[in-house]
N, CA, C and O atoms as CSV, one atom per row, in Angstrom:
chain,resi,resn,atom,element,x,y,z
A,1,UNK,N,N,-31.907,-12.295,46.781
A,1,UNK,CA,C,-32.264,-11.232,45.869
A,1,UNK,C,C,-32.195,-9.903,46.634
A,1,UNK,O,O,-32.674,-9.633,47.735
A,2,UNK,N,N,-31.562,-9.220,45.883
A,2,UNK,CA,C,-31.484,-7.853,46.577
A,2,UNK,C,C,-32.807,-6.923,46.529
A,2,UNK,O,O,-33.656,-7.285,45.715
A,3,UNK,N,N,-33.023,-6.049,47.112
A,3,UNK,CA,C,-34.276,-5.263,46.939
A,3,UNK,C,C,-33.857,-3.346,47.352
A,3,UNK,O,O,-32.737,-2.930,47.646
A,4,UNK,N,N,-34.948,-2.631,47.258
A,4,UNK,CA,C,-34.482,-1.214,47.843
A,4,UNK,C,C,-35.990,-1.197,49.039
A,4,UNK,O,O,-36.355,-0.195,49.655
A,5,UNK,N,N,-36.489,-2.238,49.093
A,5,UNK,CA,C,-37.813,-2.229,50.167
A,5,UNK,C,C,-37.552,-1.045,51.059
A,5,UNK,O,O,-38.164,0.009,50.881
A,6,UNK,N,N,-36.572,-1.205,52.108
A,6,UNK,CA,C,-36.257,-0.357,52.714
A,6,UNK,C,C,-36.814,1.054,52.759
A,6,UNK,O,O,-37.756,1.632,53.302
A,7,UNK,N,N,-35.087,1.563,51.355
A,7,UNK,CA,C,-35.194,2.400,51.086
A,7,UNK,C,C,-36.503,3.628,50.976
A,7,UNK,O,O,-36.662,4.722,51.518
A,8,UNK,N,N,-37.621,2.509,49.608
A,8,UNK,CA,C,-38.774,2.725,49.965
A,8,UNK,C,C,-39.676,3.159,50.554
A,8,UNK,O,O,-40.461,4.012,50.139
A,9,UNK,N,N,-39.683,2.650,51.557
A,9,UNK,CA,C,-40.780,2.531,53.047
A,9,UNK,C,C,-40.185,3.807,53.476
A,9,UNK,O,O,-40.826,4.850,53.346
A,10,UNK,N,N,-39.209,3.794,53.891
A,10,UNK,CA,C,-38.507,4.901,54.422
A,10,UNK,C,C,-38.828,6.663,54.024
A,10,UNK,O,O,-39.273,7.618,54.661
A,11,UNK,N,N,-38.350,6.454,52.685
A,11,UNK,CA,C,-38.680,7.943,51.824
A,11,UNK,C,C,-39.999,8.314,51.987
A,11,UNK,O,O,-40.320,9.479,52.218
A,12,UNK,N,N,-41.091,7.052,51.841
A,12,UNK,CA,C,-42.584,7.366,52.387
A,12,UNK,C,C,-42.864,7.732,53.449
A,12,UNK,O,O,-43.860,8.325,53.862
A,13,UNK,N,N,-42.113,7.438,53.857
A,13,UNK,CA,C,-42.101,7.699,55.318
A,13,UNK,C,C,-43.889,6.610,56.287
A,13,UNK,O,O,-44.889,6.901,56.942
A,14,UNK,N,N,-43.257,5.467,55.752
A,14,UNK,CA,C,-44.288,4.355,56.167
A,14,UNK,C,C,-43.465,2.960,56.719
A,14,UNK,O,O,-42.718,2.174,56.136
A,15,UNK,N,N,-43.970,3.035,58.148
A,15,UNK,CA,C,-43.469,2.203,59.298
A,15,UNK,C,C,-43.551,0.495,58.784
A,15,UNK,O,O,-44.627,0.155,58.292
A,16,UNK,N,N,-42.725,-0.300,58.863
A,16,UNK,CA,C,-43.236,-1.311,59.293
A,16,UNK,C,C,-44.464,-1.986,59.292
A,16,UNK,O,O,-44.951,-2.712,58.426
A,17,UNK,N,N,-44.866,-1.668,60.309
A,17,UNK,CA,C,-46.283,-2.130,60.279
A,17,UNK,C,C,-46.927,-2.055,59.885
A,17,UNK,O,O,-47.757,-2.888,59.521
A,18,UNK,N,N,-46.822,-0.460,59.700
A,18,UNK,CA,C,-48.182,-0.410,57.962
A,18,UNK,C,C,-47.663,-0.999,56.923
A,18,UNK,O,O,-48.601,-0.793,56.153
A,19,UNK,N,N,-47.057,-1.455,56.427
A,19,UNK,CA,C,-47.065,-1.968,55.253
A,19,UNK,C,C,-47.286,-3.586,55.181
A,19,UNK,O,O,-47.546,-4.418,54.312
A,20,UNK,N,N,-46.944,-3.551,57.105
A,20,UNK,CA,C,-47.072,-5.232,57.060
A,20,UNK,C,C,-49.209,-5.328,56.708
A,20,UNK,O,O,-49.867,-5.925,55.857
A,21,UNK,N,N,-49.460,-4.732,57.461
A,21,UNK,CA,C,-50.862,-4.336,57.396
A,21,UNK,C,C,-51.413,-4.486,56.022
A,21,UNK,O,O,-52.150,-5.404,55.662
A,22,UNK,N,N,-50.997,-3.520,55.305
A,22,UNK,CA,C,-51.512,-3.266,53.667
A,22,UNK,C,C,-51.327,-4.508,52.787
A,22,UNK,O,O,-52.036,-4.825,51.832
A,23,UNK,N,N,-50.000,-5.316,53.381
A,23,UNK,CA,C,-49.857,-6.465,52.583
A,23,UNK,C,C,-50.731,-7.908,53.042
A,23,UNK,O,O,-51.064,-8.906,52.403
A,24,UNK,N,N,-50.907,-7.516,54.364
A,24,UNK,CA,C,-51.728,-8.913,54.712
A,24,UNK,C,C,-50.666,-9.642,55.494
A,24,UNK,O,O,-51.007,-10.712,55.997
A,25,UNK,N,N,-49.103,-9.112,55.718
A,25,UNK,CA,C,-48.088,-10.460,56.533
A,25,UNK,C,C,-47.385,-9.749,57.250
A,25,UNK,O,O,-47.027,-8.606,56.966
A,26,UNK,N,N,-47.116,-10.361,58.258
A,26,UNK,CA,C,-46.114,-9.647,59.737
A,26,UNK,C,C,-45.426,-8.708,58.928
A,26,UNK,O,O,-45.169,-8.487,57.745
A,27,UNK,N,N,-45.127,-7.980,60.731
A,27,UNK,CA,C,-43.982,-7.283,60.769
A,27,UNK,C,C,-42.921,-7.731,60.049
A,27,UNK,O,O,-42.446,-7.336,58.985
A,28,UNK,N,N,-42.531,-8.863,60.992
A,28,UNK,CA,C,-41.476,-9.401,60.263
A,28,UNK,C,C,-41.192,-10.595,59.142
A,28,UNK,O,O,-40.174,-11.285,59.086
A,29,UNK,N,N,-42.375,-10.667,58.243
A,29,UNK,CA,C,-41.895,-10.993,57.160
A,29,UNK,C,C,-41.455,-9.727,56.191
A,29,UNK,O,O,-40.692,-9.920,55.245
A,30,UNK,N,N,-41.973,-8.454,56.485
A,30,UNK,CA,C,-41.366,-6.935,55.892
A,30,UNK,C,C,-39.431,-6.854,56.466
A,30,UNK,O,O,-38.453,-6.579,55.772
A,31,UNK,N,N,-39.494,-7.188,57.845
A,31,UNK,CA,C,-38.686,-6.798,58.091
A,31,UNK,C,C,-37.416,-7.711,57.500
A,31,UNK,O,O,-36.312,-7.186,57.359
A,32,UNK,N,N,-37.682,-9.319,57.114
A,32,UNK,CA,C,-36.694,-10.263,56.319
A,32,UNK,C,C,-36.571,-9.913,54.925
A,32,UNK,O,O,-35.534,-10.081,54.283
A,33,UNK,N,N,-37.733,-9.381,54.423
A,33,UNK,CA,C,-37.469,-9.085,53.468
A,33,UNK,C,C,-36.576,-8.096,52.894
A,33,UNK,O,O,-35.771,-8.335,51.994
A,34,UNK,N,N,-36.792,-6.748,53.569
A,34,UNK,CA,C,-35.866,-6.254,53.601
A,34,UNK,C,C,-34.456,-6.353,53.549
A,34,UNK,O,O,-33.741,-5.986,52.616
A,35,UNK,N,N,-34.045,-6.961,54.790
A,35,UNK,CA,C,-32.884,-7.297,55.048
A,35,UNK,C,C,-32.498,-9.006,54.127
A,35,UNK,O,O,-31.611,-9.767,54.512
A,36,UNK,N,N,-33.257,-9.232,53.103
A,36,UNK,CA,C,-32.821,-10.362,51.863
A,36,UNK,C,C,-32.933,-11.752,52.550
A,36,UNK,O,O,-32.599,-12.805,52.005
A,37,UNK,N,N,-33.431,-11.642,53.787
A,37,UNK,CA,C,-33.272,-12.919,54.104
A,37,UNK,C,C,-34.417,-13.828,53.711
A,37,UNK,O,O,-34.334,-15.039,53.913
A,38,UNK,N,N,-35.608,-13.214,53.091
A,38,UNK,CA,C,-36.441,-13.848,52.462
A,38,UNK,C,C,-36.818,-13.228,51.388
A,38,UNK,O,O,-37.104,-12.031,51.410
A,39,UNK,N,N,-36.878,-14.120,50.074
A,39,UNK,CA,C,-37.898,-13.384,48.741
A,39,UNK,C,C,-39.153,-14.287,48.333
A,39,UNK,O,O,-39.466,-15.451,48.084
A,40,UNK,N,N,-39.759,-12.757,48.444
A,40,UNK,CA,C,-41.641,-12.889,48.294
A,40,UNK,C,C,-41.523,-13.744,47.219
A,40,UNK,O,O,-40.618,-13.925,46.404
A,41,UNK,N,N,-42.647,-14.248,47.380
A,41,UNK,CA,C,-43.802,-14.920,46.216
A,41,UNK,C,C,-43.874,-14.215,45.421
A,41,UNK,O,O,-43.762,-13.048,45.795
A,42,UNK,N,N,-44.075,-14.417,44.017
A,42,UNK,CA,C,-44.918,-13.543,43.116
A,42,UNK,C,C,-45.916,-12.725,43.029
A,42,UNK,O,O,-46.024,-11.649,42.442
A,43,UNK,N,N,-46.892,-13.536,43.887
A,43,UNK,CA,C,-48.347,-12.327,44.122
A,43,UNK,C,C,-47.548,-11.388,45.538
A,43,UNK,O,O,-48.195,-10.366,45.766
A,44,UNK,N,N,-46.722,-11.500,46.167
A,44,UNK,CA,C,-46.235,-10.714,47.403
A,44,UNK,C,C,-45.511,-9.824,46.632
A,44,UNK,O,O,-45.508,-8.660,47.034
A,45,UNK,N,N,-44.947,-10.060,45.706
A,45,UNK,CA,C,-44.127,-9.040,44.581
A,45,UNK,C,C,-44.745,-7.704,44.167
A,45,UNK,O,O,-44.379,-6.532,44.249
A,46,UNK,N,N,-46.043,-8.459,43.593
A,46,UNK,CA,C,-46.520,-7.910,43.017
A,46,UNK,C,C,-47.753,-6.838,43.723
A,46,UNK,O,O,-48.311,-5.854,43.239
A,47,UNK,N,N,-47.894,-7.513,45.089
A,47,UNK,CA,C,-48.413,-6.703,45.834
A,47,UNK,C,C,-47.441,-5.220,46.558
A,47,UNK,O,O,-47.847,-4.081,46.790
A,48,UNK,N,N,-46.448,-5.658,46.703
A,48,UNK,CA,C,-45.631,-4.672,47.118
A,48,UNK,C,C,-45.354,-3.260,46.033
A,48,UNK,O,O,-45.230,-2.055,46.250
A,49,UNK,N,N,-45.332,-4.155,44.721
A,49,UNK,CA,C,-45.453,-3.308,43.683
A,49,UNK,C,C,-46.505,-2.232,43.696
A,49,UNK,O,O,-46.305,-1.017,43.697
A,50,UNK,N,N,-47.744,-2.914,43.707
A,50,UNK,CA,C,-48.726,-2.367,43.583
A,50,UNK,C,C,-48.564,-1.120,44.613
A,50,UNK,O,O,-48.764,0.087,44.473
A,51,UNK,N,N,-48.291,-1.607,45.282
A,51,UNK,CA,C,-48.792,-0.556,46.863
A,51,UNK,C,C,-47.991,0.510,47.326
A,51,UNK,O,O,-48.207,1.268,48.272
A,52,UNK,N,N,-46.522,0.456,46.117
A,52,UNK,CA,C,-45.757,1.832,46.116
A,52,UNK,C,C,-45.907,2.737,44.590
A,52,UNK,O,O,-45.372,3.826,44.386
A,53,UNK,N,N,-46.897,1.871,43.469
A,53,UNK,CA,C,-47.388,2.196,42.300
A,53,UNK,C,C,-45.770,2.764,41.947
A,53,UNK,O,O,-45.377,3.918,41.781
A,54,UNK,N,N,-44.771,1.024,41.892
A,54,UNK,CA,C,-43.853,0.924,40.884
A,54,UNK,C,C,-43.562,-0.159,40.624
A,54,UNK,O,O,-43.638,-1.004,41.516
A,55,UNK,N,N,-43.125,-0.529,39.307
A,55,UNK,CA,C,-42.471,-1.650,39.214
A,55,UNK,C,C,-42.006,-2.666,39.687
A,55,UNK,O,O,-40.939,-2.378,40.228
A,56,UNK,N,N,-42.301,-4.037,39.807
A,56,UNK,CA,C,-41.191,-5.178,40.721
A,56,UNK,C,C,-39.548,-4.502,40.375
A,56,UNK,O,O,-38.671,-4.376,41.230
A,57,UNK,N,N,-39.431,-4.165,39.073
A,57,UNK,CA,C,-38.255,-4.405,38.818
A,57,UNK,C,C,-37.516,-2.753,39.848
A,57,UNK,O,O,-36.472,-2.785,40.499
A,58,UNK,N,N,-38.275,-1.719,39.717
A,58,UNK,CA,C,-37.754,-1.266,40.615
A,58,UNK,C,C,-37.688,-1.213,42.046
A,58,UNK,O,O,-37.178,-0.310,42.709
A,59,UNK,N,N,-38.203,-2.175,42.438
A,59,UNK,CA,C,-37.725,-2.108,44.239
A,59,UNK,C,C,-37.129,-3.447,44.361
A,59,UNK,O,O,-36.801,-3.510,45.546
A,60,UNK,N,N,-36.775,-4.665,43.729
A,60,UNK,CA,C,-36.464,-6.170,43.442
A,60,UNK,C,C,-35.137,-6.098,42.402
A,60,UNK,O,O,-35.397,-5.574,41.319
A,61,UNK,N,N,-34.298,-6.375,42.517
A,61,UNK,CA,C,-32.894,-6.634,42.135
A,61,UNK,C,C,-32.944,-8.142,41.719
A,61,UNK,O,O,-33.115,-9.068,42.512
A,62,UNK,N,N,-32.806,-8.240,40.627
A,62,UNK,CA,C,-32.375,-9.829,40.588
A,62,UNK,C,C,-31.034,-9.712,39.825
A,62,UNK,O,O,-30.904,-8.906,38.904
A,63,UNK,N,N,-29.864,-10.680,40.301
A,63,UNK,CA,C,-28.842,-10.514,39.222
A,63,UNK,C,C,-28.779,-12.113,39.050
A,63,UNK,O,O,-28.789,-13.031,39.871
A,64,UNK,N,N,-28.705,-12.067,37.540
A,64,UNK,CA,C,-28.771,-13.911,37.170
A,64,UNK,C,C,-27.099,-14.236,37.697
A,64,UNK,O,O,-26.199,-13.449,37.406
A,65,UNK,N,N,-26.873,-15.368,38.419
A,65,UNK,CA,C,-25.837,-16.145,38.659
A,65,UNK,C,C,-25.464,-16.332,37.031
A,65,UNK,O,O,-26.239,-16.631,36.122
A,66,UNK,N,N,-23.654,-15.987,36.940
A,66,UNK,CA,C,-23.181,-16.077,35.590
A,66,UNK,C,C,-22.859,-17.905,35.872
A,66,UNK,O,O,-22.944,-18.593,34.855
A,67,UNK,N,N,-22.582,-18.483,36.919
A,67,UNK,CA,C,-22.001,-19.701,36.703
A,67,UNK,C,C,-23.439,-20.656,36.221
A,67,UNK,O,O,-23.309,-21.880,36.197
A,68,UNK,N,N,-24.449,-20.190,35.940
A,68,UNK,CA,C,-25.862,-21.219,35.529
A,68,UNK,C,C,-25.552,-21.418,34.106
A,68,UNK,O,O,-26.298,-22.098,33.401
């Protein structure tokens, strides 16, 4: 799943770590996420949501596979 996490964090201008902090999970589960190599849980979704006060759908990309 694609995401703009990054992007995000970035424009806030909020490190890494703080956000690993605010969420409760490593560095680097922020930092996989980012880079797509892992997608959150639902409540991790929704925490991330919360904590830039936007939408899952705007920082979380999902595109449905057409071959399903």
């Amino acid at each position: 799943m694609n995401n703009r996490l990054e992007e995000i964090r970035k424009k806030r201008g909020i490190k890494q770590e703080e956000l690993a902090a605010a969420l409760e999970v490593s560095r680097q589960t922020v930092g996989s996420l980012e880079n797509g190599r892992y997608n959150p849980s639902i409540l991790l979704a929704f925490k991330i949501a919360r904590f830039f006060d936007l939408r899952i759908e705007e920082i979380f990309i999902y595109e449905e596979d057409e071959r399903v």
